[in-house]
C-alpha positions as CSV (number, residue, x, y, z in Angstrom):
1,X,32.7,35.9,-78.0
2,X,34.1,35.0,-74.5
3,X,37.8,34.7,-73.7
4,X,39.0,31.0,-72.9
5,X,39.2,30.6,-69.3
6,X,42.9,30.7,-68.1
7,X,43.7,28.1,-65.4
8,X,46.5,28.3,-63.4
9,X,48.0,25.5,-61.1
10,X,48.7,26.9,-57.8
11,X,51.3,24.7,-56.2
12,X,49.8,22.1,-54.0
13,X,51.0,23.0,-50.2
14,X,53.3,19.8,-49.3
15,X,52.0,17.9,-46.8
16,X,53.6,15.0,-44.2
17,X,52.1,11.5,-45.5
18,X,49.7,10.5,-43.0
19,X,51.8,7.8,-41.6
20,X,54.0,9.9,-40.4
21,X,52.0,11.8,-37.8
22,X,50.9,8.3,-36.6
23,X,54.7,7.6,-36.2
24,X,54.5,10.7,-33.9
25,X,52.3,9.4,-31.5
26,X,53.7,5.7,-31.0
27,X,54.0,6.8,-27.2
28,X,50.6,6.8,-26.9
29,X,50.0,3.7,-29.2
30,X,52.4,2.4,-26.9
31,X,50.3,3.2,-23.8
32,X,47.4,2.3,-25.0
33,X,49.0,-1.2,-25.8
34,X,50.2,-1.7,-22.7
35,X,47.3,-0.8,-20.6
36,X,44.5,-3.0,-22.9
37,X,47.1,-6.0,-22.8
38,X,47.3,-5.8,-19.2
39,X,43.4,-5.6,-18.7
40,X,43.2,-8.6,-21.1
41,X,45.7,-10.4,-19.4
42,X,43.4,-10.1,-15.9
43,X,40.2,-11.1,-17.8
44,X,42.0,-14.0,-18.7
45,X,43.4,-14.9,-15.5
46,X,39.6,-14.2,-13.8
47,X,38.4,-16.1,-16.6
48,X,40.7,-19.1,-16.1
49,X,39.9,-19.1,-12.3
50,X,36.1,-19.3,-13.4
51,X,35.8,-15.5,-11.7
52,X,33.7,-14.1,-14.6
53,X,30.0,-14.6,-12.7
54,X,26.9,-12.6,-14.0
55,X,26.9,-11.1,-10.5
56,X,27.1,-7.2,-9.9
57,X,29.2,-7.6,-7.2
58,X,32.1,-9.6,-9.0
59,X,31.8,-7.2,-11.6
60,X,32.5,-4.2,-9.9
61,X,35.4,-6.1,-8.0
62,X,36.7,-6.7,-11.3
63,X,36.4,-3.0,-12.4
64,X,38.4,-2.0,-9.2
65,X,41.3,-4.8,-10.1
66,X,41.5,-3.1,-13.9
67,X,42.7,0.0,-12.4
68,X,45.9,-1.1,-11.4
69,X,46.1,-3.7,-14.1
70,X,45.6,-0.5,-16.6
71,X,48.6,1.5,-14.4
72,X,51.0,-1.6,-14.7
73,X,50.1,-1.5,-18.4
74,X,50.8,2.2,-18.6
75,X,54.3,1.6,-17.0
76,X,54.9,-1.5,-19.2
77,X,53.7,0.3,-22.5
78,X,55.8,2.7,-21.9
79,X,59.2,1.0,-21.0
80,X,58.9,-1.8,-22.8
81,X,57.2,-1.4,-25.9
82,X,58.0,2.5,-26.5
83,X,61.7,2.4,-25.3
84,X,62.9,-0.9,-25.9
85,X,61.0,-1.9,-29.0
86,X,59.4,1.7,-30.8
87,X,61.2,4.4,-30.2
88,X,64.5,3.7,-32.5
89,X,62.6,2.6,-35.5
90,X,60.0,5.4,-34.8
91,X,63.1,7.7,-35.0
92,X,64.2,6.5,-37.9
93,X,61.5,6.2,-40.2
94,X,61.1,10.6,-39.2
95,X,64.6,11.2,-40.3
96,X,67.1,10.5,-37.2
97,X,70.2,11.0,-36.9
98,X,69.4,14.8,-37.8
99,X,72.0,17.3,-38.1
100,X,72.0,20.7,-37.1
101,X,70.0,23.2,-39.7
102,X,67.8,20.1,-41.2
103,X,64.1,21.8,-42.6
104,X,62.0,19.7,-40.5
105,X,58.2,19.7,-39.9
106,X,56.8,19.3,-36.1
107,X,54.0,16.9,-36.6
108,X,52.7,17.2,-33.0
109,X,51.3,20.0,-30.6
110,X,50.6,23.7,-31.0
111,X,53.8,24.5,-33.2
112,X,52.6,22.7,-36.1
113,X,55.1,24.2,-39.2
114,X,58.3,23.8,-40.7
115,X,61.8,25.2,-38.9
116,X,65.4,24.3,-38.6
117,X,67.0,22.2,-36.0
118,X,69.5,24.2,-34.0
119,X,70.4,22.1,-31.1
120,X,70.9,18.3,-31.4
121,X,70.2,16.4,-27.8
122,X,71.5,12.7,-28.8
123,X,71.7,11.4,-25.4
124,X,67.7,12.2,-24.8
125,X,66.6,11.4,-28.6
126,X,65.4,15.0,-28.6
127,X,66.0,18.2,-31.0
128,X,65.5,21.7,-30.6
129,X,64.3,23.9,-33.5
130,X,63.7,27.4,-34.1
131,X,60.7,29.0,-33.3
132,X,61.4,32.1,-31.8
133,X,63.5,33.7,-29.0
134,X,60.7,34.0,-26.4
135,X,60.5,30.1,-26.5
136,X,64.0,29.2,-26.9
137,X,64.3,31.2,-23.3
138,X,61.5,29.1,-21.7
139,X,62.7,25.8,-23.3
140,X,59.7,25.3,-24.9
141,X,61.2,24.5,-28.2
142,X,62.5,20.6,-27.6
143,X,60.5,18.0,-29.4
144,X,61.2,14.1,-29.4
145,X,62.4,12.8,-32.3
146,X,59.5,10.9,-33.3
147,X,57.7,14.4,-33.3
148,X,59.6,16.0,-35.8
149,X,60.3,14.9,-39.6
150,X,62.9,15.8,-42.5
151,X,61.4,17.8,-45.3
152,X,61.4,15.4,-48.3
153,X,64.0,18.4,-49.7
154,X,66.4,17.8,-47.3
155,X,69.7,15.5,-47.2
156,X,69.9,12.8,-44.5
157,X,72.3,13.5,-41.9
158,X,76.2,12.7,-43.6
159,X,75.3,13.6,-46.6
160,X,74.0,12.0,-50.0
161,X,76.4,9.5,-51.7
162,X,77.9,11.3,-54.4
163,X,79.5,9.1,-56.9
164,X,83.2,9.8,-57.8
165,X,83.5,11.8,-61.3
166,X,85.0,10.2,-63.7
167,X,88.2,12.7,-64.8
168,X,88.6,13.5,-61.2
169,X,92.4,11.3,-60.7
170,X,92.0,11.1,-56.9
171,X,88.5,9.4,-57.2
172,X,90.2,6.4,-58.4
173,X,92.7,4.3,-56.6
């Protein structure tokens, strides 16, 4: 007679949702936004000005005025629909305002793991977490703050609302 196979459950490594590492790279989105609205935009201005010729010759002209149209989207993706519209909500939805020792997970580049924030840079919307001594001298542990995000595990920055307990005299006015 055979034994009855034992199964064992071996816990399933927590993972980011997938969302979240495209919340990481809203800069890019943001680029990329700003770069194809600003090529549209000329095609529709060349289109408007009855430009768009099955000619070889207009065609290429076109291709050169994309160029800068694509650098003026690059600029405006980045200022205008990264900073001023993006980049708060971006933050927020990874976790910001973090606090100092927060477990957080670096979505982006070559550091991919979970650490602990050490170094808060509010001004700059940038954190600094702890991933060794060699690149904490080189600087080479700042991330954005899109590019990090709270363990599930963690508690937000302030603190978790704690109700009052009941017996406690001073909970109660």
């Amino acid at each position: 007679m055979q034994s009855p196979v034992i199964l064992t459950f071996v816990e399933k490594k927590m993972r980011p949702a997938v969302y979240r590492y495209m919340v990481a790279h809203t800069s890019t989105f943001s680029m990329g936004m700003g770069v194809v609205i600003a090529i549209s935009l000329t095609l529709l201005f060349l289109h408007g000005e009855g430009a768009l010729v099955p000619d070889i010759g207009v065609w290429l002209w076109i291709l050169v005025a994309t160029i800068p149209a694509g650098l003026i989207g690059l600029i405006f993706g980045v200022i205008v629909i990264w900073q001023i519209l993006l980049s708060y909500p971006a933050a927020r939805i990874q976790g910001w305002p973090f606090k100092v020792g927060d477990e957080v997970v670096i979505l982006t580049g070559r550091h991919k793991n979970t650490t602990r924030i050490y170094e808060i840079w509010e001004e700059r919307g940038q954190v600094r977490v702890d991933l060794g001594e060699a690149l904490k001298q080189e600087v080479k542990d700042v991330f954005c703050a899109v590019e990090v995000c709270r363990k599930r595990n963690s508690e937000p920055a302030g603190g978790a609302y704690v109700s009052p307990v009941a017996s406690d005299p001073s909970a109660h006015p």
